[in-house]
DOGU-395742 format. One record per residue: residue in one letter; x, y, z of N, C-alpha, C in turn. Coordinates in steps of 0.2 Angstrom, whole numbers, padded with zeros to 4 digits, always signed. Layout:
# DOGU-395742
AXYZXYZXYZ ...
END
This chain:
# DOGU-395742
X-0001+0089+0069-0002+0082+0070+0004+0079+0072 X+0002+0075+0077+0009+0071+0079+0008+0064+0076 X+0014+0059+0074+0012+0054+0074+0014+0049+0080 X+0012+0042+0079+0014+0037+0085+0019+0039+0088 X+0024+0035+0084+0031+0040+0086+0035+0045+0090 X+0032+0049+0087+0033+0057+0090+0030+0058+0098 X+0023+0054+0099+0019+0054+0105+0023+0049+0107 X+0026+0044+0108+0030+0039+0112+0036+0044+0112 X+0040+0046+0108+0045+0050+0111+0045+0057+0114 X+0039+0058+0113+0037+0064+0119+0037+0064+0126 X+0032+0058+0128+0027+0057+0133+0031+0052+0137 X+0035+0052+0141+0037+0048+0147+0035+0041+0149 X+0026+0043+0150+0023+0039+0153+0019+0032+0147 X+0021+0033+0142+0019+0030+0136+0024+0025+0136 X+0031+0027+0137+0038+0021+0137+0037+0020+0143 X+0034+0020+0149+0035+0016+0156+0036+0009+0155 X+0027+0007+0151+0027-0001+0148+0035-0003+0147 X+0036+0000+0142+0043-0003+0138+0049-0004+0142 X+0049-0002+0150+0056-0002+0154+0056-0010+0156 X+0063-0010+0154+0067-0017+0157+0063-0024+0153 X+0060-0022+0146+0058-0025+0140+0065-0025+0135 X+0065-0030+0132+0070-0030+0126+0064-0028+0120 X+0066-0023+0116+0063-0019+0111+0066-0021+0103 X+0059-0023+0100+0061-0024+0093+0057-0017+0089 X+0060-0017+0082+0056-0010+0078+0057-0015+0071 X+0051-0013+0069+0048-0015+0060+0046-0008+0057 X+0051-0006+0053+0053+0000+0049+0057+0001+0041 X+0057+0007+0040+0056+0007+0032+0060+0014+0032 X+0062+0016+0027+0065+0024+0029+0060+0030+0030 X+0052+0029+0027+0051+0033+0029+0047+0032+0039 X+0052+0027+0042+0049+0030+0049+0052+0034+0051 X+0051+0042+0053+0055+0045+0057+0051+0050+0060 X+0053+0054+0062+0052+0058+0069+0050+0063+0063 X+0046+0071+0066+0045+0077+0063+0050+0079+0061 X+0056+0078+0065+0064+0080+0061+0066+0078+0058 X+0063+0072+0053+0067+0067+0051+0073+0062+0052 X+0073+0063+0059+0078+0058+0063+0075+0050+0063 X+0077+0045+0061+0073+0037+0058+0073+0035+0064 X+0066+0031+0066+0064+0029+0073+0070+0024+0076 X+0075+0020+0070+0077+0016+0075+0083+0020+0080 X+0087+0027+0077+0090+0030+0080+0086+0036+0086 X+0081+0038+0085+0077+0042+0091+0076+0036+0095 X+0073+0031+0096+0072+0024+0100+0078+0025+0104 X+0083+0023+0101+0091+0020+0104+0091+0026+0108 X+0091+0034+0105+0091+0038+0109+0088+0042+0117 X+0082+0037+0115+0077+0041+0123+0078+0035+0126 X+0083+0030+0126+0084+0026+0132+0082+0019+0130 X+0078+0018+0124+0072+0012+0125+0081+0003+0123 X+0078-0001+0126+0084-0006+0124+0081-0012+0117 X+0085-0006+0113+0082-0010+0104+0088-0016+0104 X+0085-0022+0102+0089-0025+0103+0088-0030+0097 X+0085-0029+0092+0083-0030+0086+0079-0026+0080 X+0079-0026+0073+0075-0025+0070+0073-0026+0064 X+0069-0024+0062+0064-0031+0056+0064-0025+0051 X+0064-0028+0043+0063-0021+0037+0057-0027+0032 X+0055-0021+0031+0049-0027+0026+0049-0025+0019 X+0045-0027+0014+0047-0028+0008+0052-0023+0005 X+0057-0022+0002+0063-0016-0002+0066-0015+0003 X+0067-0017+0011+0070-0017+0016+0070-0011+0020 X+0075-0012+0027+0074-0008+0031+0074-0002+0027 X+0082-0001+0023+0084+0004+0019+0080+0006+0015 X+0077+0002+0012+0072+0004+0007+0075+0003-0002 X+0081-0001-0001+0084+0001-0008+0084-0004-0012 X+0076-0010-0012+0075-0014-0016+0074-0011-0020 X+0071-0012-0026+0069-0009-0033+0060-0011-0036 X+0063-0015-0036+0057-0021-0037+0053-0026-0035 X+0047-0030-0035+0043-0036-0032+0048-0041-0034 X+0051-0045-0029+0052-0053-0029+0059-0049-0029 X+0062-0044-0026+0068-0042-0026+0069-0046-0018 X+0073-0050-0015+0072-0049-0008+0079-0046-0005 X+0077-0043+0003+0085-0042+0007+0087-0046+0011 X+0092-0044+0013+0097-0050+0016+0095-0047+0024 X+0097-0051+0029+0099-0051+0034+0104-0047+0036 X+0106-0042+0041+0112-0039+0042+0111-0037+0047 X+0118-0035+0051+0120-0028+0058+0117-0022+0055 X+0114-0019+0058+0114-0012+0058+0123-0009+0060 X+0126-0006+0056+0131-0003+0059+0134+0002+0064 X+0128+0005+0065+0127+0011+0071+0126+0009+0077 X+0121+0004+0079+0117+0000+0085+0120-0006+0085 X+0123-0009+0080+0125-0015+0080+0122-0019+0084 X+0114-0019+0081+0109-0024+0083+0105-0029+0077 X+0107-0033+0077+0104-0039+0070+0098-0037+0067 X+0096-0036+0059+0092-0035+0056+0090-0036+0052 X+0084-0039+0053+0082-0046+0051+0076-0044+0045 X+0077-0048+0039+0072-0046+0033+0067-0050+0033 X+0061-0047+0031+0055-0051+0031+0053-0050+0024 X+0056-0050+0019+0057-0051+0014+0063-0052+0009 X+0064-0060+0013+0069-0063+0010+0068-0071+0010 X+0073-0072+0015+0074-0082+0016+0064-0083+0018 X+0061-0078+0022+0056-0080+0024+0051-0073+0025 X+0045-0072+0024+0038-0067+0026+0038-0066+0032 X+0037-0073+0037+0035-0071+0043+0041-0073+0048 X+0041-0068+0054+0046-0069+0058+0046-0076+0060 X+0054-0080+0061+0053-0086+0062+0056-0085+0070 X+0057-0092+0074+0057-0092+0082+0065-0089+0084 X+0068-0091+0079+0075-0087+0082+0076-0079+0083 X+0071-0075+0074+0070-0070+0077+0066-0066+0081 X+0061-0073+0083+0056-0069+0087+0059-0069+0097 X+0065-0072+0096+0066-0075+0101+0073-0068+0104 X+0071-0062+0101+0076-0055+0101+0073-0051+0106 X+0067-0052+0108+0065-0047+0108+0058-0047+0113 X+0053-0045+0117+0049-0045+0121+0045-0041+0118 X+0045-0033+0115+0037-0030+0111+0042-0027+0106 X+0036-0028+0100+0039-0025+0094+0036-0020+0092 X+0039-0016+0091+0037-0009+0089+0036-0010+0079 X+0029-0007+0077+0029-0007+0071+0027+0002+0067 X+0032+0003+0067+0032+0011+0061+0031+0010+0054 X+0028+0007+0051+0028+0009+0045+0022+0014+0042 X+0025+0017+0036+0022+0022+0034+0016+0019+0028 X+0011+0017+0028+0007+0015+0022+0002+0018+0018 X+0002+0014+0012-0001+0020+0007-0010+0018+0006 X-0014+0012+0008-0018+0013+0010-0023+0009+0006 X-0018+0004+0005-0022+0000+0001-0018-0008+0001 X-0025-0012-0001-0024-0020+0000-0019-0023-0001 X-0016-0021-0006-0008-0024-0010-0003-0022-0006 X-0003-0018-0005+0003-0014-0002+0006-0019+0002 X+0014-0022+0001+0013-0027+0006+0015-0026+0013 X+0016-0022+0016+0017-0019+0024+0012-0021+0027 X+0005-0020+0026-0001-0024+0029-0004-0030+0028 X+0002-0035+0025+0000-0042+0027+0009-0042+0030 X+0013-0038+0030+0020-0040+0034+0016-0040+0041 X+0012-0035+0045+0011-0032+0051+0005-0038+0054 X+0001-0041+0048-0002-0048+0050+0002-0055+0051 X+0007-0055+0048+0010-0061+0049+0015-0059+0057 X+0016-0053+0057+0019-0051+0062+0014-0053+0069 X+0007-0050+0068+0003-0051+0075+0001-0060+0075 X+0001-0061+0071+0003-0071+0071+0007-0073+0074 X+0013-0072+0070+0020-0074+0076+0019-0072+0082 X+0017-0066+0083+0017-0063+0091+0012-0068+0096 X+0005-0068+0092+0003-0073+0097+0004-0081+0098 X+0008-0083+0094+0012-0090+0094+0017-0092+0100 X+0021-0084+0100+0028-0084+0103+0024-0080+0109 X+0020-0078+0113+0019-0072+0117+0024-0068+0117 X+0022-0062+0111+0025-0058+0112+0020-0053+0110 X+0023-0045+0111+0017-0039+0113+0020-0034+0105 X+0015-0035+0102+0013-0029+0097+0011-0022+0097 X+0016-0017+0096+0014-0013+0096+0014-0007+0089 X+0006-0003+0088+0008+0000+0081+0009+0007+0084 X+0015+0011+0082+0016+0018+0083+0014+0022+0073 X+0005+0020+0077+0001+0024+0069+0004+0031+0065 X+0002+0030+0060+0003+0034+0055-0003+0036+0050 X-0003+0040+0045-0006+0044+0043-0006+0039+0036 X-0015+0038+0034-0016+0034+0029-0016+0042+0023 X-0011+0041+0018-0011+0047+0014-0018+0045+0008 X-0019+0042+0007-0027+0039+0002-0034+0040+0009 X-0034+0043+0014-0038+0045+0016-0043+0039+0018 X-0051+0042+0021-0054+0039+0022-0059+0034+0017 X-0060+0034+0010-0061+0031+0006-0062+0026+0006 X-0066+0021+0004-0066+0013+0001-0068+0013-0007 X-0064+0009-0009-0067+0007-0018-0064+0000-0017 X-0066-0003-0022-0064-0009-0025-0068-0016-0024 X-0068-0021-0028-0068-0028-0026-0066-0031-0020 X-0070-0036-0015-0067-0036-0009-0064-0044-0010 X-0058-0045-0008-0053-0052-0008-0058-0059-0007 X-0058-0062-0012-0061-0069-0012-0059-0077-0009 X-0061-0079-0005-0060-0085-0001-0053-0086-0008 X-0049-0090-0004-0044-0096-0009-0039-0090-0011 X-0040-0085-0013-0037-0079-0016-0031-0075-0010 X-0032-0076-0005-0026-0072-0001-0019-0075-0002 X-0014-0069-0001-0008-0069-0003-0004-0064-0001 X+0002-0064+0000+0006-0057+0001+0004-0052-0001 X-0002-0051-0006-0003-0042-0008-0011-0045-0006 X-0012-0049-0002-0021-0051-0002-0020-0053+0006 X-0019-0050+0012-0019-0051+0019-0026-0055+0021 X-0033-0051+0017-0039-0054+0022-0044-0049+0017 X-0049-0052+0017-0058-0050+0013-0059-0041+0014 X-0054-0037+0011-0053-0033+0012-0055-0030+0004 X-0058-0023+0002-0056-0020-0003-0049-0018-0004 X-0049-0016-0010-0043-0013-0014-0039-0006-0010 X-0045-0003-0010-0043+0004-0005-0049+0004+0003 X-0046+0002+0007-0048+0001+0015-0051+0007+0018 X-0046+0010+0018-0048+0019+0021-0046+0017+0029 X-0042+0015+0029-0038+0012+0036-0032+0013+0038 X-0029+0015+0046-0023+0017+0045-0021+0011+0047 X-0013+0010+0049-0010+0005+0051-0012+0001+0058 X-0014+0006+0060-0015+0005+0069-0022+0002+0068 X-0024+0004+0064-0034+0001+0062-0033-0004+0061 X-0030-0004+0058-0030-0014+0053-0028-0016+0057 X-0023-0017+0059-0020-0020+0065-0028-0022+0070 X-0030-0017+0071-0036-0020+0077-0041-0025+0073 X-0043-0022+0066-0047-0027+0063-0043-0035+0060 X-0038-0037+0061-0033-0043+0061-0036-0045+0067 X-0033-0041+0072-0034-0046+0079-0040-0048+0080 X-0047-0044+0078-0054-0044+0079-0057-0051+0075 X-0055-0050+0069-0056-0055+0063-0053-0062+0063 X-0047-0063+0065-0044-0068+0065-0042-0072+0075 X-0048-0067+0076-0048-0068+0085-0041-0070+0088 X-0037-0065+0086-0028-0066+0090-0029-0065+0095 X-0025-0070+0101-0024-0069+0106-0017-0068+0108 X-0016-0060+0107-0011-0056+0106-0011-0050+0110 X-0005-0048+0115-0006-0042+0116-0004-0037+0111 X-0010-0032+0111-0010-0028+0104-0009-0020+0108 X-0008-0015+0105-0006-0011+0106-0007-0004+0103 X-0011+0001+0100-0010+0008+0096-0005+0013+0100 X-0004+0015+0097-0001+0021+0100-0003+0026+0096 X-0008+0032+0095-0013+0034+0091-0008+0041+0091 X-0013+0043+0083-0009+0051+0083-0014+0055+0087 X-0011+0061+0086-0014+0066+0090-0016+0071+0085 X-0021+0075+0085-0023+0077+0078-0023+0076+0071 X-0027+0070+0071-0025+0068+0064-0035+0066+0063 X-0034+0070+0057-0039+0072+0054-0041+0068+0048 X-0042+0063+0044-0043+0061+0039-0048+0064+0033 X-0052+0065+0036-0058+0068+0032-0057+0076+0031 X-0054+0079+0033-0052+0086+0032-0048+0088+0026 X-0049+0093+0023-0044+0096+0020-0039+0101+0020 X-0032+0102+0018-0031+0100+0010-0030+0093+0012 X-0028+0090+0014-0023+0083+0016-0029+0076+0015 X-0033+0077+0018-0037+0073+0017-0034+0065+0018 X-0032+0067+0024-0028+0061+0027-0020+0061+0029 X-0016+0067+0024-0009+0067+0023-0009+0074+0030 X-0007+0079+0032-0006+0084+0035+0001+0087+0030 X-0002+0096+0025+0000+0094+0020+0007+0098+0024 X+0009+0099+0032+0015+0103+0034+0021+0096+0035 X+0019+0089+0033+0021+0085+0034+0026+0081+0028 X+0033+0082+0030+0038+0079+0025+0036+0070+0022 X+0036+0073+0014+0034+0066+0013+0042+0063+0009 X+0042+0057+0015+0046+0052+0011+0046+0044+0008 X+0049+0042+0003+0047+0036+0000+0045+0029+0004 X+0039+0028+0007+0040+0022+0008+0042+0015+0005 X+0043+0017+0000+0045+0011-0007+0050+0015-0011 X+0050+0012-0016+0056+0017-0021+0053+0019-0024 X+0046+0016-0027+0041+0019-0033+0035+0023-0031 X+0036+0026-0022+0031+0029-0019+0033+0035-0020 X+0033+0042-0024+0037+0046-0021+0034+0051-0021 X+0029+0051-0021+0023+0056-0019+0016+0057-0017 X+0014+0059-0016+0007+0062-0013+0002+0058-0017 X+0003+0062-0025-0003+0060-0029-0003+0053-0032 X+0005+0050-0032+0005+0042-0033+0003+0039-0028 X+0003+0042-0021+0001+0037-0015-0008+0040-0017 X-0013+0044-0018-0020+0042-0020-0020+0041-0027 X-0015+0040-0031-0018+0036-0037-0015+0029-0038 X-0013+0026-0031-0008+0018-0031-0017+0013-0031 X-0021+0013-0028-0026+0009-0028-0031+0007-0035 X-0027+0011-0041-0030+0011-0046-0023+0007-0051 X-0019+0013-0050-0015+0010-0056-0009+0005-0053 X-0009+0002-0046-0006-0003-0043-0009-0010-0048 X-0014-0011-0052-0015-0013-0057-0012-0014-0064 X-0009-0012-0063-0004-0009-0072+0000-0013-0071 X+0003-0015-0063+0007-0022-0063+0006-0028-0065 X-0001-0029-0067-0003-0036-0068-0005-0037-0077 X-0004-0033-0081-0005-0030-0087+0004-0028-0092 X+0002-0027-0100+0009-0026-0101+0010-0019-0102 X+0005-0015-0098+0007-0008-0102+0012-0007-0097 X+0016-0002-0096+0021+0002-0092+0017+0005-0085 X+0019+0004-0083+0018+0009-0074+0020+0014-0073 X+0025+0013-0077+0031+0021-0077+0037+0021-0074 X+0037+0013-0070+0042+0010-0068+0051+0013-0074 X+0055+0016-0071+0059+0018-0073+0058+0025-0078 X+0054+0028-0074+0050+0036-0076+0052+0037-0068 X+0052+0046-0068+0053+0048-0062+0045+0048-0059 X+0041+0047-0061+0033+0047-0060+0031+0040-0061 X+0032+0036-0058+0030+0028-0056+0022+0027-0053 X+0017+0024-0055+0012+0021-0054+0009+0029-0053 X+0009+0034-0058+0006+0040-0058+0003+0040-0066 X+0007+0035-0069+0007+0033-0077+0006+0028-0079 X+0003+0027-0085+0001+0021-0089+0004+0021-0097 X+0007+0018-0101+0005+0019-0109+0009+0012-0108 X+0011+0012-0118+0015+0007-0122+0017+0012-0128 X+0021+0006-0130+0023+0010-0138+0017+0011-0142 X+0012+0005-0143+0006+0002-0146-0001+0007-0144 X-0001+0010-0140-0008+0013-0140-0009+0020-0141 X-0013+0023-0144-0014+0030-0144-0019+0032-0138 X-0015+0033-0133-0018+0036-0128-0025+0042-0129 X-0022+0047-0134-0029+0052-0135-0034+0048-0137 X-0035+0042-0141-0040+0038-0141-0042+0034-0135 X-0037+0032-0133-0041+0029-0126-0042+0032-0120 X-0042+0038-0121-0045+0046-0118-0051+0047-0119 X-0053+0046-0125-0060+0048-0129-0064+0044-0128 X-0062+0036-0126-0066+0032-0127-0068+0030-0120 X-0062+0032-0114-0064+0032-0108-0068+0036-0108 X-0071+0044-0108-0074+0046-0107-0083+0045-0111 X-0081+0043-0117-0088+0042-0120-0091+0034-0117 X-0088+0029-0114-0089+0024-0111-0092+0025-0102 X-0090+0029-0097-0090+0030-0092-0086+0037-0089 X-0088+0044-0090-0085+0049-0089-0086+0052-0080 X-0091+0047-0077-0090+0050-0070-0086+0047-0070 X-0082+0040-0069-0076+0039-0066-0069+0041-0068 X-0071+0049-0072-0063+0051-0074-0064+0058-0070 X-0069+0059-0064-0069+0062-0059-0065+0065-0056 X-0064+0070-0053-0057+0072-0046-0050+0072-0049 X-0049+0072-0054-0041+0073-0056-0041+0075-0063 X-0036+0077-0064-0034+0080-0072-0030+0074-0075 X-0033+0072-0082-0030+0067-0085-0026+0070-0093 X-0019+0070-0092-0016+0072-0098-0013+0068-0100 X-0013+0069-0109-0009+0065-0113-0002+0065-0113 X+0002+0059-0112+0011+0061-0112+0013+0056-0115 X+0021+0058-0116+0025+0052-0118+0030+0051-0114 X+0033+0047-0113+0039+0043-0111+0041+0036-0113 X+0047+0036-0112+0052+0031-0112+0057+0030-0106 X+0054+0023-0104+0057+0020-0098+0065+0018-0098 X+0067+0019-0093+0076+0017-0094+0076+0009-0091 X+0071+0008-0087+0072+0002-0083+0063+0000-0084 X+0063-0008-0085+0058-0013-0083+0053-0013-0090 X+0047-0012-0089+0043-0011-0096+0046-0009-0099 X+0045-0009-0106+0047-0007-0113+0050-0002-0111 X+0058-0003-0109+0065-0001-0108+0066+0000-0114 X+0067+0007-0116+0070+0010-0123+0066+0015-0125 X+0058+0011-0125+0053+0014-0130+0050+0017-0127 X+0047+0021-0136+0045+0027-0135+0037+0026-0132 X+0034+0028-0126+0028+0025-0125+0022+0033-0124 X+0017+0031-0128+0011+0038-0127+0007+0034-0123 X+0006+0036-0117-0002+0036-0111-0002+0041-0109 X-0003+0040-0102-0007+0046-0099-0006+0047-0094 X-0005+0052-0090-0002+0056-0082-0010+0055-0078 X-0010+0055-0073-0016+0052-0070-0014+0057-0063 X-0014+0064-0062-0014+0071-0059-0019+0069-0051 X-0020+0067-0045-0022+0068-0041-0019+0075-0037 X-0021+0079-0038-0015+0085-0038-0018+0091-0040 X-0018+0098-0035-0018+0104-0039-0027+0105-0037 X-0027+0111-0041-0035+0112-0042-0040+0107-0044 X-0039+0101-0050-0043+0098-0052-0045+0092-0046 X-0040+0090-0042-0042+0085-0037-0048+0085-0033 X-0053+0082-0031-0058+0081-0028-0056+0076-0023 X-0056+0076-0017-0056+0070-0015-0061+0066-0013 X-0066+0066-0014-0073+0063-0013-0077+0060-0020 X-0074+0062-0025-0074+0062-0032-0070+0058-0031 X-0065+0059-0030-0059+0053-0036-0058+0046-0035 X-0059+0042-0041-0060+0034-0037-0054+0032-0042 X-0049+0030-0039-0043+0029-0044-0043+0021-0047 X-0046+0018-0044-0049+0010-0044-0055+0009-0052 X-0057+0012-0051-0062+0012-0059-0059+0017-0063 X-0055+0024-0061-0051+0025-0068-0047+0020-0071 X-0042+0015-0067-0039+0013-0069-0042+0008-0075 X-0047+0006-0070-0053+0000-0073-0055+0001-0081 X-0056+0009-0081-0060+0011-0087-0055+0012-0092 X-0048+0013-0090-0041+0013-0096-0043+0004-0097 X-0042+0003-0093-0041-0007-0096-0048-0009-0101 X-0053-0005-0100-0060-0006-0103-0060-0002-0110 X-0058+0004-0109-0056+0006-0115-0050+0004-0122 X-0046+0002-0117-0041-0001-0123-0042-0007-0124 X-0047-0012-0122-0051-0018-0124-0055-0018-0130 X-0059-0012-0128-0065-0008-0134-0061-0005-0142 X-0056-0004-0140-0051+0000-0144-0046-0006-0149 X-0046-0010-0143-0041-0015-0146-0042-0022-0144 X-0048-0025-0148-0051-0031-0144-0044-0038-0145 X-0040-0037-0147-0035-0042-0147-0030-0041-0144 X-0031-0034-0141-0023-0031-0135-0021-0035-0131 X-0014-0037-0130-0011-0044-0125-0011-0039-0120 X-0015-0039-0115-0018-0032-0109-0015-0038-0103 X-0014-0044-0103-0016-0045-0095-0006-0050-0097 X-0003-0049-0090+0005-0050-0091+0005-0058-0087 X+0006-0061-0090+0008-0070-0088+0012-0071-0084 X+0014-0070-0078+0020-0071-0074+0022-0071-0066 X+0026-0073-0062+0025-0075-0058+0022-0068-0053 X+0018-0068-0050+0018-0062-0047+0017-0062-0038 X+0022-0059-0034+0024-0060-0029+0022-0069-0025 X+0027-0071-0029+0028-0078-0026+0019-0083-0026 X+0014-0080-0031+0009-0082-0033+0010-0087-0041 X+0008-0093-0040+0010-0096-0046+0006-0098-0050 X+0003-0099-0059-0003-0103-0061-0008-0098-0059 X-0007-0091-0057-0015-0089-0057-0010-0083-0059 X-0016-0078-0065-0013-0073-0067-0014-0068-0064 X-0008-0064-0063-0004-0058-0059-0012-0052-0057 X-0018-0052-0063-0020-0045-0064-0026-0049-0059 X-0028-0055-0055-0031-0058-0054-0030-0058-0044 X-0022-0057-0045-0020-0060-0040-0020-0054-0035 X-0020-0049-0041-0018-0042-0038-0026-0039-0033 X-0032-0042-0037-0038-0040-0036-0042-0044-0035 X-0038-0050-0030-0042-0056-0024-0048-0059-0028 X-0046-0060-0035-0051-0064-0039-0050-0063-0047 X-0056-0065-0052-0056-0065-0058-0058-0059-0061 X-0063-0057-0056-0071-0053-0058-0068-0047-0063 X-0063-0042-0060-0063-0038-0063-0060-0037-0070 X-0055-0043-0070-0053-0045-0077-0057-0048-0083 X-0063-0050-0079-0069-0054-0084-0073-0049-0087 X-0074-0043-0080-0079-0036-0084-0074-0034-0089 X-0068-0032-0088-0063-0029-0093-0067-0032-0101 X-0064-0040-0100-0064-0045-0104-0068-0043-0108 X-0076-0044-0107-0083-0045-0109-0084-0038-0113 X-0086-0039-0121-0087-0035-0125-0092-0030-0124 X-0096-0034-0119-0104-0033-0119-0105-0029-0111 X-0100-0031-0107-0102-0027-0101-0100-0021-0103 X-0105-0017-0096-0109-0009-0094-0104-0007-0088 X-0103-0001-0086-0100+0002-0083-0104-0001-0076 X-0110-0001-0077-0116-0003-0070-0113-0009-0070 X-0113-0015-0073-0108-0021-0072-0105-0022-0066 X-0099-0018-0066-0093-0018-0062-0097-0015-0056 X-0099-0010-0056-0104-0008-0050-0108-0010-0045 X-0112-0014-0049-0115-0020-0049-0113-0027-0043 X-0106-0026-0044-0104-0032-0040-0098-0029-0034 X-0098-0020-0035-0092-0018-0032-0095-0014-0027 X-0102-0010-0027-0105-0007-0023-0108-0011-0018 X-0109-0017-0018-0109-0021-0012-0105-0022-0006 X-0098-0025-0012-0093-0024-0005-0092-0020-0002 X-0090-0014-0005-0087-0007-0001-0093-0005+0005 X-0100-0005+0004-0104-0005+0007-0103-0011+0012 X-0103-0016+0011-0100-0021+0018-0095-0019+0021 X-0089-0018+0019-0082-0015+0020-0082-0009+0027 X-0087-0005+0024-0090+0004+0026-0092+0000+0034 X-0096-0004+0035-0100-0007+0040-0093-0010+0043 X-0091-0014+0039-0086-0020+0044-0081-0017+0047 X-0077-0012+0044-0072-0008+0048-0074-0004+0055 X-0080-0002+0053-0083+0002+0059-0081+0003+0067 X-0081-0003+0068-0078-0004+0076-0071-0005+0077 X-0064-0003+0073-0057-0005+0071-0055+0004+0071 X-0063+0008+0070-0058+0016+0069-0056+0017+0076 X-0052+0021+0073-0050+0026+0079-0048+0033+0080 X-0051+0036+0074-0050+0044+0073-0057+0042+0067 
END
């Protein structure tokens, strides 16, 4: 499998377009070549004139930590070409950065789902572009969460930096896709661009979506693997909640607990409530204590959430209702549990964080509701996805 990248630096006739163009790059550390060489040095290298470049959320270098962390503007010191953050003073490129550069090259690596915020940076990116006439281009990559859809679809009034467009939770889209579906949807009049992989196979195994000969590197700090990049569309949730995410564990959005709950009961009870949704993966009891963020100190028991190994399914696993069913279960368990976290969440204010995360109320009210059925949630989720399944349809391209 090659990606974007690799086919622009291969193929001669692919960089023709880009002669005697000023060249911008939107990147993150894990953009880089099969050799792990980072696109903005193989770019500088095959001739191309970088004469800007954009990093988006945790920045170019990737050494933010946390949401509402923002970075600075700086020189790169190798290229010593200005480097301009889109998550800092401002989201969307303004006229003086956009005024660096004639096409902008976008590498980033994503995990494949709505929040994630690299695909609403790449939207606000193809806005400016068609404001400023300038030419977008994506050098695609490989959606590690596969072809898939789950979730809740984004609610009018509800869009936001982790809510781009009336999208589900988990899309089943690569970056080059969604990019066509942006321009499609929002009728941009934009020069738009893919530069497509070659060989990339999403529905196949083992990878189902990943190619597993393919070095995986963090595109965030808290991404660091495989099986956190297919269990993020579920427990990407646990940030709007007080349990732990694992954040300050070496296994980050792989994990859930607190000091307060007895995870083997809320094992038991996920299972006796809804057992198909604990499908495609191996769920094991653990402990840990965070050194950083949630209950920093404490000793906390939940649960490892395995997309990984023999028990993975990839056409089973819905990480979206496992998640859903730990929050349902520890409601059943513990009808007084302070479950849902007050706070400001990515520059969203007055609407709560678990709400903001899933482009509405809906999923926090089936949690809420004593009396709702697992068919409930279904009920209101097997629609969209089924919408979703159809709408993307003309945006694929593998």
């Amino acid at each position: 499998m090659k990606t974007g990248l690799d086919r622009l630096l291969a193929d001669p006739a692919l960089r023709k377009p880009l002669e005697g163009k000023r060249v911008a790059l939107l990147a993150h550390p894990a953009s880089v070549t099969a050799d792990l060489t980072h696109s903005l040095d193989a770019l500088v290298a095959a001739g191309l004139n970088v004469t800007a470049a954009f990093g988006p959320q945790h920045g170019l270098r990737g050494d933010k930590q946390d949401n509402m962390v923002e970075s600075p503007d700086f020189t790169d010191p190798v290229h010593g070409v200005p480097i301009f953050s889109l998550y800092g003073e401002v989201r969307r490129p303004t006229g003086q950065s956009m005024g660096t550069f004639d096409v902008i090259l976008v590498d980033l690596q994503d995990l494949g789902c709505r929040i994630y915020t690299f695909i609403t940076t790449l939207l606000y990116v193809l806005e400016s572009a068609a404001q400023h006439g300038k030419e977008v281009w994506v050098l695609d990559r490989p959606n590690p969460a596969g072809r898939p859809v789950e979730g809740l679809t984004l609610r009018p009034g509800w869009e936001s930096f982790v809510g781009a467009g009336p999208m589900p939770m988990r899309h089943g889209m690569t970056l080059g896709e969604l990019g066509r579906w942006f321009v499609a949807a929002g009728k941009l009049d934009v020069g738009y661009r893919v530069i497509e992989m070659e060989g990339y196979a999403p529905d196949a195994g083992p990878g189902y979506g990943w190619p597993p000969e393919r070095v995986w590197i963090n595109p965030s700090p808290n991404a660091p693997n495989m099986s956190m990049a297919r269990d993020y569309a579920g427990t990407v949730m646990l940030e709007g909640t007080t349990l732990s995410e694992g954040r300050g564990t070496t296994r980050p959005l792989e994990i859930f607990g607190a000091p307060d709950i007895d995870a083997r009961a809320v094992l038991q009870e996920m299972h006796k409530y809804a057992p198909d949704w604990m499908r495609g993966c191996a769920l094991r009891e653990i402990w840990f204590e965070p050194t950083f963020h949630k209950h920093v100190g404490q000793l906390c028991n939940g649960v490892h959430i395995h997309a990984e190994g023999p028990a993975y399914d990839h056409h089973a696993f819905r990480p979206w209702r496992l998640q859903a069913l730990a929050f349902k279960a520890i409601r059943r368990l513990y009808p007084d549990y302070s479950l849902w976290r007050d706070f400001p969440y990515e520059y969203e204010f007055g609407k709560l964080a678990i709400d903001v995360i899933n482009g509405g109320p809906a999923l926090r009210e089936w949690v809420d509701d004593m009396g709702a059925e697992a068919g409930d949630l279904d009920a209101i989720t097997l629609p969209d996805e089924q919408a979703w399944e159809e709408e993307r349809r003309e945006s694929l391209l593998y």
